[in-house]
C-alpha positions in Angstrom: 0.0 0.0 0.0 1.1 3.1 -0.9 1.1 6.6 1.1 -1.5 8.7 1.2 -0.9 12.4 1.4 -3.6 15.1 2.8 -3.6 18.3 1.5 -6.1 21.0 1.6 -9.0 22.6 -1.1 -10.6 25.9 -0.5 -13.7 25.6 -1.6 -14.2 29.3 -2.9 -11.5 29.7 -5.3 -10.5 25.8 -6.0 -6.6 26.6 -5.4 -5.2 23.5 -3.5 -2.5 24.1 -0.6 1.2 24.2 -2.4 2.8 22.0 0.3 1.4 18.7 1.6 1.7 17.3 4.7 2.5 20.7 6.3 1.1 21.4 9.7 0.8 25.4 8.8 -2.3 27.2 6.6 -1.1 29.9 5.6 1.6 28.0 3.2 1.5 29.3 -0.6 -1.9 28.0 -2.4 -1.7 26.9 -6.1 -3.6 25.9 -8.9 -4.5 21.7 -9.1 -1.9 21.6 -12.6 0.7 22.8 -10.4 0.3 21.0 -7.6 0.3 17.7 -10.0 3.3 19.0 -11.1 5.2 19.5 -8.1 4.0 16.4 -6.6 3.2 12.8 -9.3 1.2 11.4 -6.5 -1.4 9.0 -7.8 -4.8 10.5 -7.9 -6.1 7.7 -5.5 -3.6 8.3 -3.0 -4.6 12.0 -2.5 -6.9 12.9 0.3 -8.3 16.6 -0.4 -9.7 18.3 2.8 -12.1 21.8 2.6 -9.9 24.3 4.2 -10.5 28.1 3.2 -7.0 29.7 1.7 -6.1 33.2 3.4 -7.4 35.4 0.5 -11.0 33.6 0.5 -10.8 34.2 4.6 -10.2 37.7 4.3 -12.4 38.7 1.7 -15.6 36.7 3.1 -14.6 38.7 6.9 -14.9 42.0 4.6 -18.4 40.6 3.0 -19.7 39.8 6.6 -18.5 43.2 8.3 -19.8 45.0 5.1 -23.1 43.3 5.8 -23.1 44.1 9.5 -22.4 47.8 8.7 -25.5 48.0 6.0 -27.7 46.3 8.5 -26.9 48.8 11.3 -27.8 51.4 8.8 -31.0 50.1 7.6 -31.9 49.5 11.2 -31.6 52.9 12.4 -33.1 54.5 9.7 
């Protein structure tokens, strides 16, 4: 049997995370073709996880606080 190697997907943007095994998140995220580049691991043998990269993070925080702020607004009105 083979090893299996875990890496992560963010679901928003697709980009899978650049360096398997890795304990950290905030690593470099790349593109599926890369990552199959950098690393001929069987397509069996690859476990893909849901984790959201940094950029999606930040950018659905700013969508929630931006709603917040409208909401506050509409409610005082």
């Amino acid at each position: 049997m083979s090893d299996l190697h875990l890496t992560y997907r963010c679901p928003a943007c697709q980009r899978v995370k650049n360096q398997p095994g890795e304990g950290s998140v905030d690593q470099d995220w790349c593109t599926m073709a890369d990552y199959v580049k950098r690393y001929p691991i069987p397509a069996p043998d690859v476990l893909l996880s849901e984790f959201y990269c940094s950029e999606c993070s930040a950018s659905y925080d700013r969508l929630v606080e931006y709603s917040r702020a409208t909401q506050s607004c509409f409610l005082q009105q």
